[in-house]
C-alpha positions as CSV (number, residue, x, y, z in Angstrom):
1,X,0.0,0.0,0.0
2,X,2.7,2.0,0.5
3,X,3.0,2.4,-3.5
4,X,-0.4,3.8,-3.6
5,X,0.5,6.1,-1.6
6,X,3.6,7.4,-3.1
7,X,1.6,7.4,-6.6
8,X,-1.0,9.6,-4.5
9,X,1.5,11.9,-3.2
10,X,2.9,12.2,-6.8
11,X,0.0,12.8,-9.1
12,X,-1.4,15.3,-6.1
13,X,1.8,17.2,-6.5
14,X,1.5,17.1,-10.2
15,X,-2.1,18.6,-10.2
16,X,-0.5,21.6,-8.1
17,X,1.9,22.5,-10.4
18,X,0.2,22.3,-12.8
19,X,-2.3,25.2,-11.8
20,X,0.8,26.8,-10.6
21,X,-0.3,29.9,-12.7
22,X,-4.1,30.1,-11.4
23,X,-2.6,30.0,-7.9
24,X,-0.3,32.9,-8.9
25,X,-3.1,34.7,-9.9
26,X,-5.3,34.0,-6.7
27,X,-2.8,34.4,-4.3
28,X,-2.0,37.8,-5.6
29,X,-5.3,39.1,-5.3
30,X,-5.0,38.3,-1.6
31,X,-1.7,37.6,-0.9
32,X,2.0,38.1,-2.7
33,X,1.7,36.2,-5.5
34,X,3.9,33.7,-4.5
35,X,2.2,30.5,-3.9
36,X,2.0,29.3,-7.0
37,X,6.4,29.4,-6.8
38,X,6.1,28.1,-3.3
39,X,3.8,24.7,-4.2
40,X,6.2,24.1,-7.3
41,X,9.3,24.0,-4.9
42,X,6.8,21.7,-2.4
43,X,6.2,19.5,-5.4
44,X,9.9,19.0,-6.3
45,X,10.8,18.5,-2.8
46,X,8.1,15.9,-2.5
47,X,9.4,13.8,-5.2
48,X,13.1,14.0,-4.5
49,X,11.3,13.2,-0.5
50,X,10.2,9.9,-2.3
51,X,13.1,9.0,-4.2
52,X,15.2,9.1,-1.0
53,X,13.1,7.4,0.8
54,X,12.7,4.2,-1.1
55,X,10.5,1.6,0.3
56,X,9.5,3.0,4.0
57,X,6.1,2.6,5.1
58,X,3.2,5.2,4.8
59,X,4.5,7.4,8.0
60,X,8.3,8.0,7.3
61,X,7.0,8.8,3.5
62,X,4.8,11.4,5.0
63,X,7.6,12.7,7.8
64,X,10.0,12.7,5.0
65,X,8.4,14.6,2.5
66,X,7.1,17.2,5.2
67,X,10.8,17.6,6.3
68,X,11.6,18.1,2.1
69,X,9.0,20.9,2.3
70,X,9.8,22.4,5.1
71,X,13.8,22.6,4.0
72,X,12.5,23.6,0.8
73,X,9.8,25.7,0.6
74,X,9.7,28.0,4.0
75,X,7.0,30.2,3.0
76,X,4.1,30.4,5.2
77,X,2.0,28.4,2.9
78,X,5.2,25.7,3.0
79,X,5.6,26.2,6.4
80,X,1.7,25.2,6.7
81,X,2.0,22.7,4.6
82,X,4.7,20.8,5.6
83,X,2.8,20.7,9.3
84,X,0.3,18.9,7.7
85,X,2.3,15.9,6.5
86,X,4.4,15.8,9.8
87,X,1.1,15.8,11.9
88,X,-0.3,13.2,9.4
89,X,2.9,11.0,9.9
90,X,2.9,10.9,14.0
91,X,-1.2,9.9,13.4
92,X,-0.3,6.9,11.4
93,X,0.6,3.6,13.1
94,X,2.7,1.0,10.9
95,X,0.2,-0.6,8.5
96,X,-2.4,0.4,5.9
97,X,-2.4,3.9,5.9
98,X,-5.5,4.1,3.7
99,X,-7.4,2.2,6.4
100,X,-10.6,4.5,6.9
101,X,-9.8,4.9,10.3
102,X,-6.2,5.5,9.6
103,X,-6.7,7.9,6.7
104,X,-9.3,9.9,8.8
105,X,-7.4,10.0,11.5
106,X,-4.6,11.0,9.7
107,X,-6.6,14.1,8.1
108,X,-8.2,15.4,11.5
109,X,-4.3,15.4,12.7
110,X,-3.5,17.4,10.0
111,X,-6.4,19.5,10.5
112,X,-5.5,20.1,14.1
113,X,-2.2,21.0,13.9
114,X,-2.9,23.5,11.1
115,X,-5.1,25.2,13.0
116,X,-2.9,25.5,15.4
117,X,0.7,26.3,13.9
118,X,-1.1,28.5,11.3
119,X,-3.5,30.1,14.2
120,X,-6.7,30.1,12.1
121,X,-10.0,29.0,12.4
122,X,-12.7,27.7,9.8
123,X,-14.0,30.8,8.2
124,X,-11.0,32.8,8.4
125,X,-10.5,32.3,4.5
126,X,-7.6,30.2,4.3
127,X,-6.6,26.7,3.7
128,X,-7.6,25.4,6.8
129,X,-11.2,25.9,5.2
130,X,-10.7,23.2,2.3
131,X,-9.1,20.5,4.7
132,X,-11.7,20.5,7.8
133,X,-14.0,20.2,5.0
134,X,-11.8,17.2,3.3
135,X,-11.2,15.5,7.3
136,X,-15.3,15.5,7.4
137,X,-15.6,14.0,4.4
138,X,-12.9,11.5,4.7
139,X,-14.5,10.8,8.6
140,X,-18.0,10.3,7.5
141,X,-16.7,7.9,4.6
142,X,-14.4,6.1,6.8
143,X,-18.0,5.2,9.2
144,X,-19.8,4.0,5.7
145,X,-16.0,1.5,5.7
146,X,-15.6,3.2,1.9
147,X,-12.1,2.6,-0.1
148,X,-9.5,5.1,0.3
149,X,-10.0,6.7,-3.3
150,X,-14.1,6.9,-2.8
151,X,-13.0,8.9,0.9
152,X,-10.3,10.7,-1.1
153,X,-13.0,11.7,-4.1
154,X,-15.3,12.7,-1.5
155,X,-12.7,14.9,0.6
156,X,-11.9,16.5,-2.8
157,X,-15.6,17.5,-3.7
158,X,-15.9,18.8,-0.3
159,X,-12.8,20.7,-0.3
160,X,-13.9,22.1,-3.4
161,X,-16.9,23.4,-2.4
162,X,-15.6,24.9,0.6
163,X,-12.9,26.6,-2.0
164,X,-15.9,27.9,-3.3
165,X,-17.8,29.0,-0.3
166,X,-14.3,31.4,0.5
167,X,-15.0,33.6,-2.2
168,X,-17.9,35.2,0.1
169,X,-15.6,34.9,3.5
170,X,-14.0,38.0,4.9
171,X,-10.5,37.7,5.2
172,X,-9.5,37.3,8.9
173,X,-6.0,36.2,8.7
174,X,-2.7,37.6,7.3
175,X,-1.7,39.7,4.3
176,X,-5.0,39.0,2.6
177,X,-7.2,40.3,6.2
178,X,-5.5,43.9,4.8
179,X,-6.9,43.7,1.1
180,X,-10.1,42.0,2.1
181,X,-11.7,44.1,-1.1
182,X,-9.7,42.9,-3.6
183,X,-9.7,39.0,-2.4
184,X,-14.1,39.2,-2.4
185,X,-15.6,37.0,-5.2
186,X,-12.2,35.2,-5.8
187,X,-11.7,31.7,-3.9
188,X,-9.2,31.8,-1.4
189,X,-5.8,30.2,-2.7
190,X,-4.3,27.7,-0.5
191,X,-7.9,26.3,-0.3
192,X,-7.7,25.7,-4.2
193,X,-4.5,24.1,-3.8
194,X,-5.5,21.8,-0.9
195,X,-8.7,20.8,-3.2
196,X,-6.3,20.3,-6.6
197,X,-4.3,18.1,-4.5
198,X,-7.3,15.7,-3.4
199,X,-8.3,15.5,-6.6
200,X,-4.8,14.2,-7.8
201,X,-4.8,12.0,-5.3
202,X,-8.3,10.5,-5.6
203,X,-7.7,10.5,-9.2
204,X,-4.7,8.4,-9.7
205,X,-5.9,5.6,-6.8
206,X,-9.3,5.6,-8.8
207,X,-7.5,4.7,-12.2
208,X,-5.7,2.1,-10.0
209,X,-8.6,0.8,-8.6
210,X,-10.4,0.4,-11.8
């Protein structure tokens, strides 16, 4: 399992990139422009984080690639980031990561220490929106006992919509709480990006799947 979870990580860091530009574009309506620079660097330092880490199990590939990120891309949106996968790898025991208990347990982690090291709340606009979305989503499919890339397609339509929902929040945290006028109607960036990287993910395990 832990191959499907490398392919995961790498086909969710290929959708980033990809939309490197839109991200750009978002960000700097709310932000400096940079996160589009700052996931591209992530996504290099998560696959040279895989390379090196050959074949460990589910939570040294997570602690290793939020280490690569955190080295690599120390922007606050990195910073963030790279929380996220270490928080996710202390929340896995050895084993089947995509276990539904495992994998939710493994986003609410996340969630949490977000939250915390980022010191936002749901509805301040910010990333943190699109993942508590995505750990409800991946909880209440982990109590139905669905696969991991049916939880993973579920997190990403929820993190969408919460992308979505930003585009009416007032910002409350950082650069963007200063230009709150010129973020309104436009989705909040790092929520995008946590949503483009759930649908990677649930993309390539459903092709494997199939």
């Amino acid at each position: 399992m832990s191959r499907d979870l490398r392919g995961a990580l790498l086909a969710a860091a290929s959708f980033v990139e990809g939309s490197a530009d839109e991200l750009i574009r978002l960000d700097g309506l709310a932000g400096d422009g940079d996160l589009g620079i700052t996931m591209t660097a992530a996504a290099e330092a998560l696959r040279d984080a895989l390379d090196q880490a050959g074949g460990s199990e589910a939570p040294q590939l997570l602690r290793s690639v939020g280490l690569a990120i955190a080295r690599r891309a120390p922007s606050t949106a990195g910073t963030l980031l790279a929380t996220a996968f270490l928080a996710a790898a202390r929340a896995l025991t050895e084993g089947e990561w995509a276990a539904g208990g495992s994998l939710a347990e493994a986003f609410r982690a996340a969630t949490v220490a977000v939250a915390e090291r980022g010191k936002v709340s749901r509805g301040d606009r910010t990333m943190l929106d699109a993942l508590a979305a995505a750990s409800d989503a991946v909880s209440e499919a982990s109590g139905r006992g669905v696969g991991a890339a049916e939880a993973l397609r579920e997190a990403a339509n929820a993190a969408r919509r919460a992308a979505d929902e930003t585009a009416s929040m007032t910002p409350r945290a950082g650069r963007a709480a200063w230009l709150a006028d010129r973020a309104a109607g436009h989705p909040d960036a790092g929520s995008v990006m946590v949503c483009l990287a759930l649908e990677g993910a649930a993309s390539y395990l459903e092709a494997e799947t199939d």
